[in-house]
C-alpha positions, 0 to 999 in steps of 0.5 A: 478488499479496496476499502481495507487496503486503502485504509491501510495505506492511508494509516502508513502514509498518515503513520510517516507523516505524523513520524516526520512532525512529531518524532524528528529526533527519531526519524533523524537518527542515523543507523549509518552516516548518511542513512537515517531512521527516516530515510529507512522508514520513508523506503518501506512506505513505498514498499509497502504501496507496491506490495499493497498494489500487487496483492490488489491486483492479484486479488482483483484479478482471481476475483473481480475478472472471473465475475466481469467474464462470468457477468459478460456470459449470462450477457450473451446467453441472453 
C-alpha cells in the first residue's frame, strides 16, 4: 500500500510539475480574476497529499497495528 500510495503521489507532484513547465497557457488561464487554472490545480495536489495521508493512516492503523500487538503477543507468550 505504501508503494502504490507514493507512486501515486509521485505522478501528482511530477503531474503539476510538468503542468507548470509545459502547460503555462493553461495553468495561467483565469476561471475568475485573481484564480487561475494553476492555483486550482496546485489546491488540489495538496488535497489530494492529505487525503492520500489519511487513507494511509487509517490503513495502517486497521492493518499494520493488529499485526505489531498481534507480533508483541506471541512475544510474550514465549
Amino acid at each position: 500500500v505504501a508503494i502504490a500510495l507514493s507512486a501515486l503521489m509521485v505522478v501528482i507532484y511530477f503531474g503539476f510539475v510538468l503542468l507548470v513547465a509545459f502547460g503555462k497557457p493553461f495553468m495561467g488561464t483565469l476561471i475568475v480574476p485573481g484564480l487561475s487554472i494553476g492555483i486550482v490545480i496546485g489546491a488540489l495536489v495538496l488535497l489530494a497529499t492529505w487525503i492520500t495521508t489519511l487513507f494511509y493512516v487509517r490503513w495502517a492503523n486497521r492493518h499494520v497495528d493488529a499485526a505489531v500487538v498481534r507480533l508483541g503477543a506471541e512475544r510474550d507468550a514465549r
